[in-house]
Structure formats: structure tokens, C-alpha cells
C-alpha positions in Angstrom: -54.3 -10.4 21.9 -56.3 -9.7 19.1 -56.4 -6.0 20.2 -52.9 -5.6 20.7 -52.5 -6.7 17.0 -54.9 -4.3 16.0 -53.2 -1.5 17.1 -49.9 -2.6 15.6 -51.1 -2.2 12.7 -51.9 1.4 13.1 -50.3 5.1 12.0 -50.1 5.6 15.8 -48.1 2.9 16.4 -45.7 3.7 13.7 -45.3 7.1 14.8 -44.9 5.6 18.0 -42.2 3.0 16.5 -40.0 6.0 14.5 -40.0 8.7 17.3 -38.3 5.5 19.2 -35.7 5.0 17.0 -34.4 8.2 16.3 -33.0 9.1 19.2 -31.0 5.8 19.2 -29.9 6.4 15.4 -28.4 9.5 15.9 -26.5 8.7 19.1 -25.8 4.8 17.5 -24.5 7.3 14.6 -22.4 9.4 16.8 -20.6 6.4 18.4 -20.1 4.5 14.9 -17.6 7.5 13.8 -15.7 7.5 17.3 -15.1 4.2 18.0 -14.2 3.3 14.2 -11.9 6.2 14.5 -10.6 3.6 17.3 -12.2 5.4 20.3 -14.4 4.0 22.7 -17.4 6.4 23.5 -19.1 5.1 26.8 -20.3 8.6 27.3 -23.2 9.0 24.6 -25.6 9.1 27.6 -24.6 12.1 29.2 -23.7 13.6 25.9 -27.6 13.0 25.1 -28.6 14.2 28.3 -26.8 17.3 28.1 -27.8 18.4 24.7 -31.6 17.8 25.5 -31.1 20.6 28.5 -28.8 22.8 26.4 -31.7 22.7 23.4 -34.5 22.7 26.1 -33.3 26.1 28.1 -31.4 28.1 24.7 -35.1 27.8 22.8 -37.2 28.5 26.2 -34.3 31.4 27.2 -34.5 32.7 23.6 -37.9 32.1 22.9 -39.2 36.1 23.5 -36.6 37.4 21.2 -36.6 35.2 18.5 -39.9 33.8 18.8 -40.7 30.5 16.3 -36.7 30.6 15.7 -35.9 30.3 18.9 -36.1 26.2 18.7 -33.6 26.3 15.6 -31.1 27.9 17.6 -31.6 25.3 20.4 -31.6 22.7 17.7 -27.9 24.3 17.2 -26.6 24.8 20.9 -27.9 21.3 21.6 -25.4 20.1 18.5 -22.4 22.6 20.0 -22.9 21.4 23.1 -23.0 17.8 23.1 -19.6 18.4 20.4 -17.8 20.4 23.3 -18.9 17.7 26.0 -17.2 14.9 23.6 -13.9 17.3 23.5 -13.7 16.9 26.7 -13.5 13.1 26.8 -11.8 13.4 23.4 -9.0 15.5 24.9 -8.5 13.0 28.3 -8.4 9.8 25.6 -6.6 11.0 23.2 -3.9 14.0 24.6 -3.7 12.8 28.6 -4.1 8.8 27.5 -7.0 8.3 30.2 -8.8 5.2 30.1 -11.7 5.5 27.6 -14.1 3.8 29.5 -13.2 5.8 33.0 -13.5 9.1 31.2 -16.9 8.5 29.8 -18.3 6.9 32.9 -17.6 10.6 33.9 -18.9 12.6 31.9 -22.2 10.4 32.4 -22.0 10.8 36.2 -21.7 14.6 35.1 -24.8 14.4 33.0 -26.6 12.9 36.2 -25.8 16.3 38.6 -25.1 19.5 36.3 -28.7 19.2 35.2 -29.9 19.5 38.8 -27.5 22.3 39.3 -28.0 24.4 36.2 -32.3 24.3 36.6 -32.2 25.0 40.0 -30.2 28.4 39.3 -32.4 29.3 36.1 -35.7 28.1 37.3 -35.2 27.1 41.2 -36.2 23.3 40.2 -33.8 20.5 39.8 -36.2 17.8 38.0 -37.4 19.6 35.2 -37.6 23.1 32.8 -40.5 25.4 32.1 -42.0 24.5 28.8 -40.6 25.8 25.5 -42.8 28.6 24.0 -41.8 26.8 20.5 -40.6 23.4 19.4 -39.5 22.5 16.3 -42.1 22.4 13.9 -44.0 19.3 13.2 -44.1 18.6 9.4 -46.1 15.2 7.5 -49.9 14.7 8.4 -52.5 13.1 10.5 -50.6 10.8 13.1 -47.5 10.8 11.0 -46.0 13.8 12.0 -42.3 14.1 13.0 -40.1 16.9 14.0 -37.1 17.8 11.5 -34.6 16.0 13.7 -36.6 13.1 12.4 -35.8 13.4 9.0 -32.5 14.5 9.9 -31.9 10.8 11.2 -32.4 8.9 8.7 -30.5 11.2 5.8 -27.9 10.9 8.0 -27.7 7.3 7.6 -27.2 7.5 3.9 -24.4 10.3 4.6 -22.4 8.2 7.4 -22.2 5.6 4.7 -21.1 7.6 2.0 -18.5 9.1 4.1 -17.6 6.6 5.5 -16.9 4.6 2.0 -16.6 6.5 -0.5 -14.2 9.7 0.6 -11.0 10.1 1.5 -12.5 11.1 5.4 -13.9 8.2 5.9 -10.6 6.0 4.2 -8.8 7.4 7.1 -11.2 7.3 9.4 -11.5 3.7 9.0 -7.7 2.7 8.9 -7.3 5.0 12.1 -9.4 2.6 14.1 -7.6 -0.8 12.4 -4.0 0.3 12.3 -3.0 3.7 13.1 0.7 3.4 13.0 0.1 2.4 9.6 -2.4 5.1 8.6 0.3 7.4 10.2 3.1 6.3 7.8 1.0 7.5 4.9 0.6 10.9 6.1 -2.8 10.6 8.1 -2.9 13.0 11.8 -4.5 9.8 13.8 -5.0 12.4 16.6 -6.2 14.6 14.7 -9.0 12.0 12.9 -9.9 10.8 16.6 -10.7 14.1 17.8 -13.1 15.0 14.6 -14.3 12.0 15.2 -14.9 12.0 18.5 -16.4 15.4 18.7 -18.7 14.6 15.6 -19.9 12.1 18.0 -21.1 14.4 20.4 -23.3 16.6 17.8 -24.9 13.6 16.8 -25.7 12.6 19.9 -26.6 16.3 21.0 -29.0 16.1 18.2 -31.1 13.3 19.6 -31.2 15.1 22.9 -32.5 18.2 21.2 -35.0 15.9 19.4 -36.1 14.4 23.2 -36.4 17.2 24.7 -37.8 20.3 21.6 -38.5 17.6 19.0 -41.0 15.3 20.8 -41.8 16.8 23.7 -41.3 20.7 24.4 -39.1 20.7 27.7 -36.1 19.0 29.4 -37.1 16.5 32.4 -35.4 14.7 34.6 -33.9 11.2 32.9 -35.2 12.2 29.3 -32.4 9.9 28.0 -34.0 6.9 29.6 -30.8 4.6 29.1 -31.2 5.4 24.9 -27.2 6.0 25.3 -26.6 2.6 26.5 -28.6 0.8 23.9 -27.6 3.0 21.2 -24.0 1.5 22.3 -25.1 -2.0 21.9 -26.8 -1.4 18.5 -24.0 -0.1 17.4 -22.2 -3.5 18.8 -25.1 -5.6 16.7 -24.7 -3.8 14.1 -21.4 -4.0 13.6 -19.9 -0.8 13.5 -21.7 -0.6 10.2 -24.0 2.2 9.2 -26.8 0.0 7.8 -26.2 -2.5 10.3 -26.6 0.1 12.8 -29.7 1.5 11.2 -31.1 -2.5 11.2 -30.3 -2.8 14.7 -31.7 1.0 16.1 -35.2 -0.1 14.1 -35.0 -3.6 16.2 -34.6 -1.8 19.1 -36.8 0.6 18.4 -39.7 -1.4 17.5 -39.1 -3.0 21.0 -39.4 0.1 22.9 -42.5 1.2 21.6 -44.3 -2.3 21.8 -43.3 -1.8 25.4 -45.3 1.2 25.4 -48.1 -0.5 23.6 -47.9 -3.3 26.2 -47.8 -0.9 29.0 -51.6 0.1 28.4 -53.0 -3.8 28.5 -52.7 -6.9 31.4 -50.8 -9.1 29.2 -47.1 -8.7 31.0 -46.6 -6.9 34.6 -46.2 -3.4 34.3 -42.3 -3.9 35.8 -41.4 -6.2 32.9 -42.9 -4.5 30.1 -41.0 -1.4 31.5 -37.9 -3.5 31.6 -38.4 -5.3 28.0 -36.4 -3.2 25.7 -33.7 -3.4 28.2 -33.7 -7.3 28.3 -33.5 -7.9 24.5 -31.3 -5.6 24.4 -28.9 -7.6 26.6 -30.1 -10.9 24.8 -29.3 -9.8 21.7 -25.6 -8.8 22.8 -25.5 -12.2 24.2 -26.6 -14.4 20.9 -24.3 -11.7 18.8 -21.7 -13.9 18.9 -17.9 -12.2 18.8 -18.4 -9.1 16.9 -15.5 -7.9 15.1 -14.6 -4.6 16.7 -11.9 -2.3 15.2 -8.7 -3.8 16.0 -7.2 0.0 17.3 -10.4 0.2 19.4 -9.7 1.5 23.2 -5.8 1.7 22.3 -3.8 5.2 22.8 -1.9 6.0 19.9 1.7 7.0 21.2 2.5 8.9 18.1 
């Protein structure tokens, strides 16, 4: 016990601890600004997912023409991608009405085959892609040493929040998710602020899968996302929609991961629960949440 201690008090650990959280930040992020907008975003798995392979094969494609760029530019198809993915769910919720939850179970059942598909034609492997010939640089020093993506994250904390209360943007955003008929009478496109939304969702989240798969390690594999979508969703329940909440709730959750990790290499807890850990609190802490307040618009088709 005394050992375990020991190393959480280490830099190793905390590197450990914030390459954890990041990924759930960004993607928490991404599903604050759709489901204020008043759109339900069950798909910021897949969206993860398929912004780690787009980032993972643009840099390795692009790597002999562009050499140390080329991870930049996977950085950037990662972001494009994961956005275009999200049209797609934004255009079934929003234009064709589809259930929110049905069309982002989709596009996650997507994110679980068109992985396979795409590798196996590029590389003739379905699990996994050849190793990038760059990442993303790794700036800071000693064991504290984080990928830009990581920095990335946590500015963009401090930006949601402005935007989301102190500009006009956000004003809308916000009254979009609560009452959109209202918002509507004073001149706001709801449509239009669900589908910026909603496709700002999806860069964010294509950001933390360019992080998994060129920002911490340097290739896609098979389940990179390890369920980060699905807990990202339930911080952003615990946290209440809110951007510091959210941030409170991904560094919870993130801690908890990487004690797993820490766990996993001593005999104190079965290897199947500490595996399972992050998972359980996760569902724990849904469950002693109480009623969160949710925005009142959220999951509702506007008709106008």
C-alpha cells in the first residue's frame, strides 16, 4: 500500500493522470456545445474513433512528402473528419427529424466496421495501422511531456466558457437548447445554431482521437477509444453541461483511469476489476448525481 502511494506521488503518475483526461475533455467539450444547442450527441465514440484512424493514416500516408509536418496535417484531417462524421448525425436530427439517440448509436456501430474495412484495403490488416513516421511533437521535460493536443485541451476550456458566456454565439447557443421557439422569435436560425454546434462537436472530438492515436501513441489500433466517448458523455452529465463542471468531472474521471493503470501492475484488486474500475465509478457517480438539470430543448426537433 505504501508503494502504491509512493508512486502517486510521482511525475509519472501525473503524466499518466493528464494524458487520461484529455481525451475525455475534448470529446466532454464537443458534446457540451451540442447538446446545449439542444442536441443529443450519443455518437462521440465513433466520432473519436474515426478521427484517431483519419489522423493515424493522413500523417503515416503523408509522412514521405511532408516529413515532420506530416502529423500537423493529420492533426487537421482528424478535426475535418470527426466535423463531417457529426454532419452526418447533425443532418438526420436536425433536417430528416431522426431520433437523436438511434442516429448516433449508428454512427458508433459505423465506427466499429469502417476501420476494419479502410486498413484492410491500405494496409491488408483490419486491427491496426503501420506506425506513423512522425507524431506530434512532444514539448515540456523529463516525464512531463505532452503532445500539443494536450495543451490544446485545457485552453480550450477557458475558450468554451468564454463563448459560451460572454458572446453573442454562445447567448444563442444557450437559449437554442432552453427555448428555441423563443430564441427563434428574436431572430436566431435554431437550425442553423444546432448544426455549428453539432459539427463543432465532432472536431473536438476528432481532436482527442488524433491525440490517441499521433499524440500519445504513434498509430491507430483496434478500440483506441476504449469507451472514452461514453464517459466523456456522463462527465458531461456530472458536470452539468457546464464547462468547468465538465473540466471538474473529466479530471475525476481521469484520475480514475489512470489509478487503474497504476493498480493494474500490483495484487491489490483482480486484474478484471481494476480493468473495469473507471467504468464502475463512472456509473456510480451518474447514480448519486441526483436529477441533473439538462437543457429543457434537449432531444426535441425543432419544427420551425
Amino acid at each position: 500500500m505504501d508503494s502504491l502511494f509512493a508512486q502517486l506521488l510521482t511525475t509519472a503518475f501525473l503524466a499518466t493522470f493528464i494524458r487520461s483526461v484529455v481525451p475525455l475533455l475534448l470529446t466532454a467539450l464537443g458534446g457540451l456545445f451540442s447538446e446545449r444547442a439542444g442536441v443529443v450527441n450519443i455518437a462521440l465514440e465513433g466520432l473519436i474513433i474515426f478521427g484517431a484512424l483519419a489522423g493515424a493514416v493522413v500523417a503515416q500516408l503523408l509522412a514521405p512528402s511532408l516529413g515532420p509536418a506530416a502529423p500537423w496535417v493529420g492533426w487537421l484531417a482528424a478535426a475535418v473528419v470527426g466535423g463531417l462524421i457529426a454532419a452526418i448525425h447533425a443532418v438526420l436530427s436536425i433536417r430528416y427529424r431522426a431520433d437523436q439517440v438511434i442516429s448516433g448509436t449508428a454512427i458508433n456501430l459505423l465506427a466499429t466496421g469502417v476501420p476494419a474495412v479502410l486498413l484492410t484495403a491500405l494496409y491488408g490488416v483490419s486491427n491496426e495501422s503501420p506506425k506513423v513516421a512522425y507524431a506530434l511533437p512532444l514539448w515540456g521535460f523529463g516525464d512531463l511531456r505532452f503532445s500539443p493536443p494536450v495543451f490544446f485541451a485545457f485552453l480550450a476550456v477557458a475558450v468554451t466558457w468564454y463563448v459560451m458566456y460572454r458572446t453573442p454565439y454562445g447567448l444563442r447557443l444557450r437559449a437554442t437548447g432552453e427555448q428555441p421557439g423563443a430564441a427563434a422569435s428574436m431572430g436566431v436560425n435554431v437550425k442553423r445554431m444546432r448544426y455549428s454546434a453539432v459539427i463543432l462537436s465532432g472536431v473536438l472530438a476528432g481532436t482527442a482521437g488524433a491525440f490517441l492515436s499521433i499524440g500519445n501513441l504513434d498509430s491507430y489500433v483496434r478500440n483506441i477509444s476504449a469507451g472514452a466517448g461514453f464517459i466523456a458523455l456522463a462527465a458531461l452529465i456530472f458536470g452539468q453541461w457546464k464547462p468547468l463542471g465538465v473540466l471538474a468531472a473529466t479530471l475525476l474521471f481521469g484520475f480514475l483511469q489512470a489509478l487503474s493503470i497504476v493498480l493494474g501492475g500490483t495484487n491489490l484488486l483482480p486484474s478484471s476489476l481494476v480493468g473495469a474500475l473507471p467504468y464502475l465509478i463512472t456509473i456510480l457517480a451518474l447514480i448519486f448525481t441526483g436529477r441533473s438539470r439538462a437543457p429543457k430543448a434537449l432531444g426535441r426537433p425543432y419544427d420551425g
